[in-house]
C-alpha positions in Angstrom: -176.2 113.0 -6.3 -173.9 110.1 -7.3 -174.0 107.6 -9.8 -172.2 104.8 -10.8 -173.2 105.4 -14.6 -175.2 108.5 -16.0 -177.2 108.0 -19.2 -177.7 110.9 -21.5 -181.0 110.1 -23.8 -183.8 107.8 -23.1 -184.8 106.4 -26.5 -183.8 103.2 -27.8 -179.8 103.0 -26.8 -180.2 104.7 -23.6 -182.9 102.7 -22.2 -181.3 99.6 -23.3 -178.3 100.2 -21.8 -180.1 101.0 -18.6 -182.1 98.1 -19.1 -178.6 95.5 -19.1 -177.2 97.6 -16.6 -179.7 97.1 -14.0 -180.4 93.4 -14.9 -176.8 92.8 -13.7 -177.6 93.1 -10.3 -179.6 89.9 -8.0 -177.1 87.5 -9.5 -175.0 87.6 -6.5 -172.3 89.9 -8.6 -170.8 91.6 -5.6 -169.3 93.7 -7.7 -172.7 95.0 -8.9 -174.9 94.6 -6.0 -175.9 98.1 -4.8 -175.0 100.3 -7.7 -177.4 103.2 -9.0 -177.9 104.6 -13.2 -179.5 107.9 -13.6 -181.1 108.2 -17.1 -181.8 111.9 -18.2 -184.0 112.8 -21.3 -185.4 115.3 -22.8 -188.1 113.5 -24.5 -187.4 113.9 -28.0 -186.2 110.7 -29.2 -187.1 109.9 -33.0 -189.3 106.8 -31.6 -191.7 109.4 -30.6 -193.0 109.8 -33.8 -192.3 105.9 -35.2 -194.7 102.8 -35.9 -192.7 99.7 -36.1 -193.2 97.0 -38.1 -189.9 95.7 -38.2 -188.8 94.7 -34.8 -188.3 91.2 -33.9 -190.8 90.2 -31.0 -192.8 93.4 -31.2 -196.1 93.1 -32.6 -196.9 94.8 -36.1 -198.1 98.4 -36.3 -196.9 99.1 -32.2 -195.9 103.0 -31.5 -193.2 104.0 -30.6 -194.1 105.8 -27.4 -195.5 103.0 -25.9 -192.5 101.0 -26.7 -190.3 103.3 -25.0 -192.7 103.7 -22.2 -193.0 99.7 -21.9 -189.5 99.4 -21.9 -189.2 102.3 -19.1 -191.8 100.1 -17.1 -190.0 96.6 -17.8 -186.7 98.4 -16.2 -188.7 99.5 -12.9 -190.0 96.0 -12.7 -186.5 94.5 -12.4 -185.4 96.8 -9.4 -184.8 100.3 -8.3 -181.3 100.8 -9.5 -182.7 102.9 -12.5 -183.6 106.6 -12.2 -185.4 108.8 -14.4 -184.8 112.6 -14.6 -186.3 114.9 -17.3 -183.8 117.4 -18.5 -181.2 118.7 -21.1 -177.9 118.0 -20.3 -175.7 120.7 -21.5 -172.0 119.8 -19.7 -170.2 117.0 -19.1 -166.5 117.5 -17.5 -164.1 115.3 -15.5 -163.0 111.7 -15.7 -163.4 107.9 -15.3 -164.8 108.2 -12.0 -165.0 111.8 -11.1 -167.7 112.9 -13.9 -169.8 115.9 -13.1 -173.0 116.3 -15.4 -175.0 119.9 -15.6 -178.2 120.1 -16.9 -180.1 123.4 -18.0 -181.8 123.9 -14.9 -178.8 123.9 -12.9 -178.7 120.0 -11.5 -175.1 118.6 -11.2 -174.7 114.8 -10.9 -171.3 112.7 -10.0 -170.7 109.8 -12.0 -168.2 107.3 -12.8 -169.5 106.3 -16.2 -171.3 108.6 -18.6 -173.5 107.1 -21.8 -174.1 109.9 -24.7 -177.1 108.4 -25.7 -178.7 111.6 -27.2 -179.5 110.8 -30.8 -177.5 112.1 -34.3 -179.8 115.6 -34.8 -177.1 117.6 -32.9 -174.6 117.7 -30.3 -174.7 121.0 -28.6 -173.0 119.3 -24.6 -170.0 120.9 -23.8 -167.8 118.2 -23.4 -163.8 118.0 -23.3 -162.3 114.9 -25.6 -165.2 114.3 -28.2 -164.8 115.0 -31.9 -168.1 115.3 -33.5 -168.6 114.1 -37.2 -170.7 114.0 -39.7 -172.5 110.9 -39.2 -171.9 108.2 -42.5 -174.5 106.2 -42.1 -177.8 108.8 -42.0 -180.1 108.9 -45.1 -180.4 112.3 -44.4 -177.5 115.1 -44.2 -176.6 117.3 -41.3 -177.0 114.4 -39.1 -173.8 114.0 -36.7 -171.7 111.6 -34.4 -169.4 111.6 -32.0 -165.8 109.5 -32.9 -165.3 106.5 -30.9 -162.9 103.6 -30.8 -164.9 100.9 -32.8 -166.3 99.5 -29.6 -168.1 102.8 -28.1 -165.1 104.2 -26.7 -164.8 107.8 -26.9 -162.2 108.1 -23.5 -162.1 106.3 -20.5 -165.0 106.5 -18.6 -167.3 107.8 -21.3 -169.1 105.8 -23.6 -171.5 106.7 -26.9 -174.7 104.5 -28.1 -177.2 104.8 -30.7 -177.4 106.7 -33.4 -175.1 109.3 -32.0 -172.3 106.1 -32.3 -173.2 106.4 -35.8 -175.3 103.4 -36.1 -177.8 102.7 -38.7 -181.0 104.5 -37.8 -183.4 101.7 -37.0 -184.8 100.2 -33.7 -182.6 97.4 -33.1 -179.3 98.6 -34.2 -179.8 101.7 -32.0 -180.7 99.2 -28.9 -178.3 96.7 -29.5 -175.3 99.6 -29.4 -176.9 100.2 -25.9 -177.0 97.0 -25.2 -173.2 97.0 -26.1 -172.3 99.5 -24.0 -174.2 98.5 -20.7 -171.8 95.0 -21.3 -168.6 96.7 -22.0 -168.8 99.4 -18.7 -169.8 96.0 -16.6 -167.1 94.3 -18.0 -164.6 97.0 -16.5 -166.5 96.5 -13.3 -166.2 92.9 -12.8 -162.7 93.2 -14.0 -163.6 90.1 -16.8 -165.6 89.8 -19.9 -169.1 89.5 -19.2 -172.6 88.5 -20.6 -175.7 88.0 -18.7 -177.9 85.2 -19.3 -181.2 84.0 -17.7 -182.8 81.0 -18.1 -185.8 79.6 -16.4 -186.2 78.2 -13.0 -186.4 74.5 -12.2 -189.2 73.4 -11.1 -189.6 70.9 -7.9 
């Protein structure tokens, strides 16, 4: 199967960035009109085990699995351009627009774009052109990220969010590096900065 971007992690970066990326299409975008994400997780994002009192617009005391599975549900309701595979990924090869993505069970996707989404515990995926670190911004040690070039660059094509960017590890600043990323891979796909913006429809 072939993708236009392939998501590695489904917690809080991953399935914002999925999130921005599909909401780009219905705006009569040509250049995004018909394009298909693939998110694959593994299920063991740190949100599993959270309650959030911290997060803007989210009420006090919410877990975390039914924030991930609420977001998961609010990404269906926009479109279909979003699938969801369970699965570790444990390869990533190629280049901007020729990535091929293995997962332990022996699935290979194509991809243009590839997200490592897959948090800062490890980073056991074989993949060519990454320098993993020790991540500088964990309260705990042996956590780890991947170098990238201050905007979630790590080489053309291939992009890192979340904690495994080495973000702070709380809610927002893990989504809003997703979020980041979704806007900077559409940005090279319409060719032009972009943001997207909705606002409510007139009435009469």
């Amino acid at each position: 199967m072939r993708y236009d971007v392939v998501i590695v992690g489904g917690g809080p970066a991953g399935l914002s960035c999925a999130l921005t990326l599909a909401s780009s299409q219905g705006r009569n975008w040509e250049w995004a009109e018909g394009r298909k994400f693939l998110v694959i997780d593994e299920g063991n994002s740190d949100l599993n085990k959270a309650m959030l009192k911290n997060v803007p617009g989210i009420p006090i005391g919410t877990l975390g699995p039914d924030l991930l599975e609420k977001i998961r549900q609010q990404i269906k309701e926009l479109n279909d351009s979003v699938e969801f595979k369970k699965g570790k990924v444990i390869k990533v090869e190629g280049e901007k627009g020729n990535f091929r993505v293995y997962t332990e069970s022996g699935e290979v996707y194509e991809a243009e774009y590839v997200v490592l989404a897959s948090g800062f515990h490890k980073f056991d995926i074989e993949c060519e052109g990454i320098e993993v670190v020790d991540n500088p911004k964990s309260p705990k040690p042996g956590r780890v990220m991947v170098k990238h070039n201050g905007d979630y660059k790590v080489r053309e094509g291939l992009f890192v969010a979340g904690l495994l960017a080495g973000v702070s590890s709380m809610f927002t600043a893990a989504a809003g590096s997703g979020v980041q990323v979704a806007i900077n891979i559409l940005s090279e796909m319409a060719g032009k900065p972009i943001v997207i913006h909705d606002v409510p429809s007139k009435e009469g």
